[in-house]
C-alpha positions in Angstrom: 0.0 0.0 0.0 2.8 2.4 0.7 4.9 1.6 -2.9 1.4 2.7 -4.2 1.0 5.9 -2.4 4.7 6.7 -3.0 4.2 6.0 -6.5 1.0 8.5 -7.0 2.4 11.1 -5.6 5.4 11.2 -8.0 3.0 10.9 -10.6 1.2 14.2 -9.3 4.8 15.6 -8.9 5.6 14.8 -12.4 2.6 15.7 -13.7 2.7 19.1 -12.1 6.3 19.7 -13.5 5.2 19.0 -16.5 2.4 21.8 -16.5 4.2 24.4 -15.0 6.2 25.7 -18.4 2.7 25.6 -19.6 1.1 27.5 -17.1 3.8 29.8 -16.8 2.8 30.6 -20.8 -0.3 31.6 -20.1 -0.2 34.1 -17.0 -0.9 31.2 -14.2 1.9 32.0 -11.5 1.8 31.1 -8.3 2.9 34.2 -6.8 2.1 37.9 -8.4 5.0 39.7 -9.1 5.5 43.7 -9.1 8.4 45.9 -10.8 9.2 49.8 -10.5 11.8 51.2 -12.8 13.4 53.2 -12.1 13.8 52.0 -8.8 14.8 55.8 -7.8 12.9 58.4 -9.5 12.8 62.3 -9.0 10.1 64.3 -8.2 7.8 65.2 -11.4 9.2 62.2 -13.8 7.2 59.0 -14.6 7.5 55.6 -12.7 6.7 52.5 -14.5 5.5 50.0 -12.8 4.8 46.5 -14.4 3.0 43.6 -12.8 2.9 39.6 -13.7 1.3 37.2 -12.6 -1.9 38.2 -12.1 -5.4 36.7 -13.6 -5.9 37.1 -16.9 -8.0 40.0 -18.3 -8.4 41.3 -14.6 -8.4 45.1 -13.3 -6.1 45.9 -10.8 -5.6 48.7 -8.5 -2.8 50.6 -7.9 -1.5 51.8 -4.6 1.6 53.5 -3.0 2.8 55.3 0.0 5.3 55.2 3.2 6.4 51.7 4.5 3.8 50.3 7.5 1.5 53.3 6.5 -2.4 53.7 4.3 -1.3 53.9 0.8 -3.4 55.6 -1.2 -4.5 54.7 -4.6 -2.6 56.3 -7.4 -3.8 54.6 -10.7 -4.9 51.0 -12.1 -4.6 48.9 -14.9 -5.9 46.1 -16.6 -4.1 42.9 -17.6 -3.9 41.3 -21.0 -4.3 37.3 -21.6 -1.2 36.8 -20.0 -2.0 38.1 -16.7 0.6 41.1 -17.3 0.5 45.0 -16.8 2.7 48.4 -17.3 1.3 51.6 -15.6 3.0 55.2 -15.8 2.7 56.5 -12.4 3.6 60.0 -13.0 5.7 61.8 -9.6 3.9 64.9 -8.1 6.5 68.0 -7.4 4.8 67.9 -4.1 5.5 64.0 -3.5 8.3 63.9 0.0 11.5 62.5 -0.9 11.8 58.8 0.5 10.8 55.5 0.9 7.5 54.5 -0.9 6.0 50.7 -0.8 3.8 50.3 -4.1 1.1 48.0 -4.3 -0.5 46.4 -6.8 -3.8 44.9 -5.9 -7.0 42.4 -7.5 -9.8 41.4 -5.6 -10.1 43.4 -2.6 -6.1 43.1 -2.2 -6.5 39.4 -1.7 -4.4 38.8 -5.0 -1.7 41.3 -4.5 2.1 42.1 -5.0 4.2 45.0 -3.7 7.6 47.1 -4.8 9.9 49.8 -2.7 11.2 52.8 -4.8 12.5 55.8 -3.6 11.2 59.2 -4.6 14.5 61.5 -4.8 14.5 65.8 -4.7 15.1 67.1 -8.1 
């Protein structure tokens, strides 16, 4: 009995290593995945930020502020097919040089992924 539980879950194992290139095609990841670029970007320029992993053809909400504080939302996007997205975030002359944790967020932030960049004085 145990040779056949042994040799079902190497099956499944298999079988699951097999998918994942597939998956991994498509947009199915098991873990959202968020880039800002430049990673240090001066007041009134453009942050990108680009997002993977996410559901396909979903609508996701964009969020930044101080580290361990209520970031508020500063944009959203919308994925294509392969669960994917690029946002311009453009940098408000007023925005405080520092830290910022940015968030990108689907369903009610229980899907969700986060970057830090720095905001730097001009």
């Amino acid at each position: 009995m145990r040779r056949l539980a042994l040799t079902g879950c190497l099956v499944a194992v298999t079988a699951a290593a097999a998918v994942a290139p597939t998956l991994a095609r498509v947009g199915v990841h098991v873990r959202p995945r968020l880039h800002a670029r430049p990673v240090h970007v001066h007041r009134g320029t453009t942050l990108i930020l680009r997002g993977a992993g996410f559901p396909r053809r979903a609508d996701i909400v964009l969020r930044a502020g101080r580290p361990h504080a209520k970031a508020p939302r500063i944009g959203s996007a919308r994925t294509g097919r392969l669960g994917s997205f690029r946002a311009r975030i453009h940098i408000r002359w007023r925005t405080a040089p520092g830290v910022y944790v940015a968030r990108a967020c689907h369903d009610r932030c229980r899907v969700r992924a986060t970057v830090r960049f720095r905001v730097l004085r001009h």
